[in-house]
N, C-alpha and C positions, 0 to 999 in steps of 0.2 A: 702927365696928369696923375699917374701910379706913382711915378717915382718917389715922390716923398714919401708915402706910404711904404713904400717896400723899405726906402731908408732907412722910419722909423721903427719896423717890425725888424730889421736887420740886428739894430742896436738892442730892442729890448728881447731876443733870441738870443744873444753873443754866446758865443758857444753851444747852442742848440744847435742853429741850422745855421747854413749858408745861403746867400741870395748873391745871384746871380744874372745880370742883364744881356741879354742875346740881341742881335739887329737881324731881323729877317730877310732886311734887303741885302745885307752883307753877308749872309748864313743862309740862301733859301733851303740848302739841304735837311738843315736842322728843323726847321719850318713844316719840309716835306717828312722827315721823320716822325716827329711829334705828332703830324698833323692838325700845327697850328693854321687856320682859315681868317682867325681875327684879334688886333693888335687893338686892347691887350690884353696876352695871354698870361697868366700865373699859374706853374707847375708845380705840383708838390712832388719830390722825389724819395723814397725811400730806399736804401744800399743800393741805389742807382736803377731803380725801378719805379718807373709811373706812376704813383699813387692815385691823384686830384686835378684836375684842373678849374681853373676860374676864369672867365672868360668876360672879358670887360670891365670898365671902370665901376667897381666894384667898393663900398664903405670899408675902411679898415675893419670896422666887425666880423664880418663877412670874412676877411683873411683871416684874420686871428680866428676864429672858429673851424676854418679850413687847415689851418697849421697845428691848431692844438687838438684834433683829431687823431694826428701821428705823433706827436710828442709822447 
């Protein structure tokens, strides 16, 4: 339901940021690290540090305003 979304902020960030798709049921570690609880989750990471999270099916405004925070 996200995925297009992230697709299209993927392309219009190109060389900003990176996006990247994780499976929880395939990774619960990561799940357990993050402490992700609900699918879906959007992490904003900063030099490999937690920034942001968003959590559920969320308007693309809503991420772009959460990405251009750290930009």
């Amino acid at each position: 339901m996200i995925h297009p979304i992230i697709d299209e902020l993927s392309k219009q960030y190109a060389g900003k940021l990176k996006c990247y798709k994780v499976n929880t049921d395939e990774s619960p570690t990561i799940a357990t690290r993050y402490g992700i609880r609900s699918i879906p989750t959007v992490m904003i990471f900063e030099s490999g540090e937690k920034k942001d999270a968003v959590i559920g099916a969320v308007p693309k405004s809503t991420l772009t305003t959460c990405i251009e925070r750290f930009l």
